[in-house]
C-alpha positions as CSV (number, residue, x, y, z in Angstrom):
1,X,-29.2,8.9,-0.3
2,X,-28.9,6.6,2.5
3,X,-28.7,7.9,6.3
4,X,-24.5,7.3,6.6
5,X,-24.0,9.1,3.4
6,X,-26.7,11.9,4.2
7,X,-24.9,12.6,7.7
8,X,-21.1,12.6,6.0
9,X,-22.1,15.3,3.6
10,X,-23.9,17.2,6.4
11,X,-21.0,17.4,8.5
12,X,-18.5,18.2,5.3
13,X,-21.2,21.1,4.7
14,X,-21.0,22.1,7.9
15,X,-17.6,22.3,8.3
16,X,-17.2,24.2,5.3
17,X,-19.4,27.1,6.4
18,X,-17.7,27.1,10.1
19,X,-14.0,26.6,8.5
20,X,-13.2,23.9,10.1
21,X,-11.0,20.7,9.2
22,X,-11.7,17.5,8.7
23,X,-9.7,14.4,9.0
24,X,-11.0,11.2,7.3
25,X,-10.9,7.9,9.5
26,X,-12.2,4.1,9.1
27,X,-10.7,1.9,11.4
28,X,-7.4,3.8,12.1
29,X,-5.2,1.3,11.7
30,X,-2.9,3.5,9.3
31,X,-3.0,6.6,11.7
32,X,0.9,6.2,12.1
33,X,1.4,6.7,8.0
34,X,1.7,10.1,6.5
35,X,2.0,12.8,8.3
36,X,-0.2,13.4,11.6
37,X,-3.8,13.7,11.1
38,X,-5.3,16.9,12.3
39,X,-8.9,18.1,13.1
40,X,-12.2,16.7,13.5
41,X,-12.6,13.1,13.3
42,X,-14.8,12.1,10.1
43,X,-15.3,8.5,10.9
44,X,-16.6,6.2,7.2
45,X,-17.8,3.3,9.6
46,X,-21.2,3.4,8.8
47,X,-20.4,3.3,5.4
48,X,-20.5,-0.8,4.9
49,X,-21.4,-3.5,2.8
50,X,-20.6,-5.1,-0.5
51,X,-23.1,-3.6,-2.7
52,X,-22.1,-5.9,-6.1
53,X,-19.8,-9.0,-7.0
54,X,-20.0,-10.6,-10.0
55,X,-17.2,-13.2,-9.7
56,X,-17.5,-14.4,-13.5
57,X,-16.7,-10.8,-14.0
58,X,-13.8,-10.8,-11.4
59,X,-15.7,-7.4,-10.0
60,X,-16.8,-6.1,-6.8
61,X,-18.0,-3.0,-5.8
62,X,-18.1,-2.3,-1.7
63,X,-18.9,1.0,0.5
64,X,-15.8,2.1,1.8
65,X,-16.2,1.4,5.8
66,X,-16.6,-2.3,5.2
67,X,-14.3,-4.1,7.2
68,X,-11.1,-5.3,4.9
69,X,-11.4,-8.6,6.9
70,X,-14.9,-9.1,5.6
71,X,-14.1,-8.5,1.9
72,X,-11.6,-10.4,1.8
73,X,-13.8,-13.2,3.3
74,X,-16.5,-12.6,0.7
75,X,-13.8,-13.1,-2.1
76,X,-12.0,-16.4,-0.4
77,X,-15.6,-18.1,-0.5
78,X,-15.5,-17.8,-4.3
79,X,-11.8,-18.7,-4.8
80,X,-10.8,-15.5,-5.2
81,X,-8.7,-12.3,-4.0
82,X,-7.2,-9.0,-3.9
83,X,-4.0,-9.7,-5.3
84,X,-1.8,-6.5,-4.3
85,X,-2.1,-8.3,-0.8
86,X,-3.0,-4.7,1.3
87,X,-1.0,-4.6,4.2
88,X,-3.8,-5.3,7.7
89,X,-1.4,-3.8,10.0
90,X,-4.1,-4.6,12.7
91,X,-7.5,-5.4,13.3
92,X,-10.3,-3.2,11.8
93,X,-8.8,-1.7,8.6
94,X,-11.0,-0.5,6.2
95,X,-11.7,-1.0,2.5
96,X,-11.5,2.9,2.3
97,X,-8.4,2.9,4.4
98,X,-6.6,0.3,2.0
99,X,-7.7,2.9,-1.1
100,X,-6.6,5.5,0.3
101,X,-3.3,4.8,2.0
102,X,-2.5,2.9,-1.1
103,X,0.0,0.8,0.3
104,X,0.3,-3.3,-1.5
105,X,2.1,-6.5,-0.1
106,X,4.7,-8.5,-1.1
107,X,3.2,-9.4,-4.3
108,X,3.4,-5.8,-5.8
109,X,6.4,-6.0,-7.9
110,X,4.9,-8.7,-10.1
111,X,0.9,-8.3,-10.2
112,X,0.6,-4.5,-9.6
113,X,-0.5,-2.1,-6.8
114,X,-3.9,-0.8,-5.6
115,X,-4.2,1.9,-8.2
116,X,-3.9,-0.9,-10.8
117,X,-7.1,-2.3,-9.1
118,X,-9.2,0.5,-8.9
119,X,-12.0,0.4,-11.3
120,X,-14.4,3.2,-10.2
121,X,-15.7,5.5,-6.7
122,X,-18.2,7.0,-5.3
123,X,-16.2,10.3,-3.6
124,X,-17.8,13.1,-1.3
125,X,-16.0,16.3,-2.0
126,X,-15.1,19.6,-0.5
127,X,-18.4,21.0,-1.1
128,X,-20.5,17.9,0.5
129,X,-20.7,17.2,-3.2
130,X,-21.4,13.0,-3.9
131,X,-19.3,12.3,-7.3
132,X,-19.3,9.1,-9.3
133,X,-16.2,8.4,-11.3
134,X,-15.0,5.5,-13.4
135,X,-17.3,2.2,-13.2
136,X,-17.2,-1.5,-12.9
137,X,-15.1,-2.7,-16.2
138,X,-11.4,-2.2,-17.3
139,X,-12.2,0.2,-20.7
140,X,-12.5,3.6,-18.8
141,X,-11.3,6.5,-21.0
142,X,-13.7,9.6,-21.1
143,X,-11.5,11.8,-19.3
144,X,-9.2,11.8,-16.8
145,X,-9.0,8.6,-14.6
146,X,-10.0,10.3,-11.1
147,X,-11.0,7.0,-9.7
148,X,-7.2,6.0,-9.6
149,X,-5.6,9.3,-7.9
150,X,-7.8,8.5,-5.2
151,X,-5.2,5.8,-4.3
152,X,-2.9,6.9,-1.8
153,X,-4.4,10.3,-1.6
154,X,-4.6,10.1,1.8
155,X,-8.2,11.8,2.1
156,X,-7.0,14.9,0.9
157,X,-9.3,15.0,-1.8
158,X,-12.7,13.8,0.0
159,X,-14.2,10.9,1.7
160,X,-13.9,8.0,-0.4
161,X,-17.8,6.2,-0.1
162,X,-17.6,3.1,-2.3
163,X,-15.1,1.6,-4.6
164,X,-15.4,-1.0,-7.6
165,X,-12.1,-3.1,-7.8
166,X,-10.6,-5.9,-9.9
167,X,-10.3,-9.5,-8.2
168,X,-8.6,-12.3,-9.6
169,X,-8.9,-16.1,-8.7
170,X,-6.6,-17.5,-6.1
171,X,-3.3,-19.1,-8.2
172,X,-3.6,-23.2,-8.4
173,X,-0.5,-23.8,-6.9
174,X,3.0,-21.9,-4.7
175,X,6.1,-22.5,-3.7
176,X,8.5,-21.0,-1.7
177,X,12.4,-21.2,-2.2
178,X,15.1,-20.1,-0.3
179,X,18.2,-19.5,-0.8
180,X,21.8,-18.7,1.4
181,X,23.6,-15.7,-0.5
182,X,25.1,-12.2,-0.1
183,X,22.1,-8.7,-0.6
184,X,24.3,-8.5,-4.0
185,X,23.5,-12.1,-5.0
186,X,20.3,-11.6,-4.5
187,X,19.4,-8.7,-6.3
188,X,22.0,-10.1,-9.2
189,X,19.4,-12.8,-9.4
190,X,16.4,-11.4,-9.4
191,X,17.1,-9.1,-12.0
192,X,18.2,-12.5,-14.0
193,X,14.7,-14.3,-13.4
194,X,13.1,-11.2,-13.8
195,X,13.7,-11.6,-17.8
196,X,12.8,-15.2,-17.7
197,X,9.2,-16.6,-18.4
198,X,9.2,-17.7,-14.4
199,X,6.1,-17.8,-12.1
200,X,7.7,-15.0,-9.4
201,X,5.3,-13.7,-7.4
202,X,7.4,-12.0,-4.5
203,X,11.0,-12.2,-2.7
204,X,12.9,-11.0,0.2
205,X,16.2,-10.7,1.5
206,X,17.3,-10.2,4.6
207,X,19.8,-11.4,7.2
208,X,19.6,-14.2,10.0
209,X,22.1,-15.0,12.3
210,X,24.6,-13.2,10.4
211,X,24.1,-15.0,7.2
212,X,22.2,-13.4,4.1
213,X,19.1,-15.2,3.0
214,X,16.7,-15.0,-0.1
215,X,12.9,-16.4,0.0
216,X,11.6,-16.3,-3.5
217,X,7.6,-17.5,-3.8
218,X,6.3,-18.8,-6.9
219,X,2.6,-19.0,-7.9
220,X,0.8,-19.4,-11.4
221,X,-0.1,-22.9,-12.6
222,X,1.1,-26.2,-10.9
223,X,3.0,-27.1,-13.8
224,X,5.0,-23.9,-14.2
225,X,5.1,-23.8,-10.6
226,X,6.8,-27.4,-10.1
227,X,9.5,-26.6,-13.4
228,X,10.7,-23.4,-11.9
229,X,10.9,-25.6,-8.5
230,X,13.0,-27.9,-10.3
231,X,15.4,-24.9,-12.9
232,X,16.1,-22.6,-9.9
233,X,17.4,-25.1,-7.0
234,X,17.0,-23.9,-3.9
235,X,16.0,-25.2,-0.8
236,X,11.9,-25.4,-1.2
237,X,10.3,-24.5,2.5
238,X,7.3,-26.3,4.5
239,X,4.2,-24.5,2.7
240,X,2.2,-24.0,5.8
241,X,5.1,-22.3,7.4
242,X,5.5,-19.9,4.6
243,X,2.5,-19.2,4.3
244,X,2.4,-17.4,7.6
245,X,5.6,-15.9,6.9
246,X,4.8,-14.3,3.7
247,X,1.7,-13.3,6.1
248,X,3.6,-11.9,8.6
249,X,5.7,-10.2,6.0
250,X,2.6,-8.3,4.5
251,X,1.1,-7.0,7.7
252,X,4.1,-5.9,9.6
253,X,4.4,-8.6,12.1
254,X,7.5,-9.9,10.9
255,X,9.8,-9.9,14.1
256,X,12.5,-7.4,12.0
257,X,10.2,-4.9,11.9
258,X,10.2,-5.0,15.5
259,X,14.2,-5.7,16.3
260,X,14.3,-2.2,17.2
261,X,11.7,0.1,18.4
262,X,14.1,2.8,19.1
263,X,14.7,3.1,15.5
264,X,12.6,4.6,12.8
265,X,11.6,2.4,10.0
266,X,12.0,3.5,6.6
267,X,10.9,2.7,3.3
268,X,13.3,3.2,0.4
269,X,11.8,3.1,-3.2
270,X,14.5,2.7,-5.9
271,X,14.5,0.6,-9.2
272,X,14.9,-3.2,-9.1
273,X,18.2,-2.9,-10.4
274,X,20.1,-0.1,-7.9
275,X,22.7,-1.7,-6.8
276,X,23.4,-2.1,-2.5
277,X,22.9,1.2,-1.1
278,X,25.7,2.6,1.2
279,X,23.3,2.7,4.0
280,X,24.7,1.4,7.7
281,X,22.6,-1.8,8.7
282,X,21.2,-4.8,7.2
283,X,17.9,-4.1,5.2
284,X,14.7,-6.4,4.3
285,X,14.6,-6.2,0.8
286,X,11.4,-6.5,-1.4
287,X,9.8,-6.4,-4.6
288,X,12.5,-7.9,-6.5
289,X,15.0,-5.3,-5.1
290,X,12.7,-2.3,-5.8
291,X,11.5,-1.7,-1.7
292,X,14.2,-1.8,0.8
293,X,13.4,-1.4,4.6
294,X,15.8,0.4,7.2
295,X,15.6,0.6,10.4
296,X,17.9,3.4,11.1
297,X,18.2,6.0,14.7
298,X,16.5,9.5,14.0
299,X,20.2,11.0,12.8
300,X,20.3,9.2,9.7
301,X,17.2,10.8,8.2
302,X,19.5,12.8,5.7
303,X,21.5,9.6,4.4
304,X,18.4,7.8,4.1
305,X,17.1,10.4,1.6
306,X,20.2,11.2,-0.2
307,X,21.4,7.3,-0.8
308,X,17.4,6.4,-2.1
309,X,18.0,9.8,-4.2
310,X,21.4,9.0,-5.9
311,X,19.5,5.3,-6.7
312,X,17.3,7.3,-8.7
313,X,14.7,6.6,-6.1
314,X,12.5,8.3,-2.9
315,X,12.7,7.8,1.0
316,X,9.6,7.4,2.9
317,X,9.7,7.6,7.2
318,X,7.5,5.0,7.0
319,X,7.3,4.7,11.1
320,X,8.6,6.6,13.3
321,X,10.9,5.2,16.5
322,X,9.2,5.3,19.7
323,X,11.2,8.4,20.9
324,X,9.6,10.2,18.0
325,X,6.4,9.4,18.2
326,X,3.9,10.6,15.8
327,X,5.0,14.1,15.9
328,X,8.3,14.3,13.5
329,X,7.0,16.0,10.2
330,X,8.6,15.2,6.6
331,X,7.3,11.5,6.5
332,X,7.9,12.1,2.7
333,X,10.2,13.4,-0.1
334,X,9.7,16.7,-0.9
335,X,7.7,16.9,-4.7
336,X,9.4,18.3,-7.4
337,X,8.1,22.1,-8.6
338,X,5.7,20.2,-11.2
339,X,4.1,17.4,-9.2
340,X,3.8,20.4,-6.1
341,X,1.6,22.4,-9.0
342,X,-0.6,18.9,-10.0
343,X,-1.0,18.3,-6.6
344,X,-2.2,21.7,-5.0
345,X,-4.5,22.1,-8.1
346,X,-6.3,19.2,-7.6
347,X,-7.0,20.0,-3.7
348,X,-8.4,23.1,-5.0
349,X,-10.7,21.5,-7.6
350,X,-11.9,18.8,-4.9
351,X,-11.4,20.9,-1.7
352,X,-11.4,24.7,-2.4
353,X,-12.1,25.3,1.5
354,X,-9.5,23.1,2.6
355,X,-12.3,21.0,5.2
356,X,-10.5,17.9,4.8
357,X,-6.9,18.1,6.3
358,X,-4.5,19.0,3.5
359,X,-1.3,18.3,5.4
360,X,-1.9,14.5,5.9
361,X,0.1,14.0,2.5
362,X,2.7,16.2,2.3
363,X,3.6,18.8,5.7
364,X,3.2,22.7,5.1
365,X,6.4,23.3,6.3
């Protein structure tokens, strides 16, 4: 065992046998997400490296404190890349981090999220136990697929050490298209390309200026790339410009999610076909209608969740407003009486003395 994994099982031993708490960090650039860590810091820094890549293999396995910046370096050099598109919502985010926060880009709706990626870990447990699960190719089926509930667990299970994840080579050609119509338009269309043999790859709507706009980026070979150009019209956008757009998009830097800090930003899950929720405020909608931003003021929390639950969907505070700060509780939907059960036994199984912060997912109260 090598000195960065020796000393994180120490400590977890440790704080086992003094009953203390943990809480998991690599570069804390997700400490606003879930609910607000508590305890000891457990930092996964030294945890770093890519350990195997086998690009004919479109696999690579990398220690968990690795820099996200530096994988996705290593994979660019090869013409290739991490196709959920993690959110970096600044500098220093980990590979562990992106696992376990489980959060994807604007590419999600068509290619996947991180759990579709995950291949196999390397996990410390509750016990300063070092456990292996899953491994570096697709066919995984002797048992249950622990590897993959690791993503967005939120450290709640144990520090996750290494992970093997699928790549896939950069697409040979994008375009983005834009187009002037109403939130109902848009999600009218979508759902109609959506059961088309089109290259989509992502989309958002949102208002500028007053005026409704959908973006619609296509990737997949040049040729299907250049007849979808042509079938679905549009107004095709400067790629360099998009390009930093869809960029700014995926890590947060877009300037709507900034219009108004005294606001709390929320994350509405819902099928692709709900129809426009009866929400105050213009949204930024995603993932072919399926993710829907608000920024909303503190009193709306109840409308939020009720108009996401009559959609047949969840509500997520994904940020809270300045005035909040990090201390409001309730960042997600309460779990129904089954997943509460699931969820509670498998902290047990992994973390029977509660070390590692158990509230960071879902708040006690």
């Amino acid at each position: 065992m090598d000195p960065a994994l020796r000393q994180i099982t120490e400590r977890i031993r440790a704080a086992a046998a003094d009953g203390k708490t943990l809480s998991i960090r690599g570069g804390g650039t997700k400490d606003f997400y879930g609910e607000p860590p508590q305890g000891e810091p457990l930092s996964t820094t030294g945890l770093t490296g890519i350990t195997s890549y086998e690009p004919s293999e479109l696999v690579v396995t990398v220690r968990a404190g690795t820099p996200l910046a530096e994988l996705e370096a290593a994979l660019a050099e090869r013409g290739q890349c991490l196709a959920f598109e993690p959110p970096r919502f600044a500098d220093g985010g980990t590979v562990g981090g992106m696992v376990a926060a489980g959060l994807s880009g604007p590419s999600r709706a068509s290619v996947g999220c991180v759990r579709d990626y995950v291949l196999g870990a390397v996990l410390v447990n509750g016990r300063g136990e070092v456990l292996t699960f899953g491994g570096q190719v697709m066919k995984n089926v002797a048992g249950y697929d622990v590897s993959r509930v690791l993503a967005g667990s939120l450290g709640v299970l144990g520090v996750i050490a290494e992970v093997s994840l699928k790549v896939l080579p950069v697409a040979p050609a994008e375009a983005t298209l834009e187009f002037a119509c109403t939130q109902a338009d848009a999600l009218r269309l979508l759902n109609e390309w959506g059961g088309r043999p089109l290259p989509l790859n992502a989309s958002i709507w949102r208002e500028r200026d007053g005026s409704g706009f959908l973006s619609l980026r296509l990737r997949g070979a040049v040729a299907a790339v250049e007849a979808a150009c042509t079938h679905l019209g549009g107004e095709r956008q400067d790629a360099a410009r998009s390009a930093a757009g869809w960029q700014s998009l995926r890590d947060h830097r877009h300037p709507w999610f900034t219009s108004h800090p005294e606001h709390d930003l929320w994350r509405l899950s819902v099928p692709q076909t709900a129809p426009v929720l009866d929400i105050a405020g213009s949204p930024m909608v995603e993932w072919h209608g399926a993710q829907r931003w608000y920024l909303a003021p503190p009193d709306q929390r109840p409308q939020l969740r009720a108009a996401a639950q009559a959609a047949g969907g969840h509500a997520t505070l994904f940020r809270p407003s300045d005035a909040h700060g990090h201390r409001v509780l309730g960042r997600f939907d309460v779990l129904s009486a089954p997943a509460q059960r699931i969820h509670r036994a498998l902290m047990q199984e992994f973390d029977p003395q509660a070390v590692f912060h158990r509230g960071r997912l879902y708040s006690p109260n």
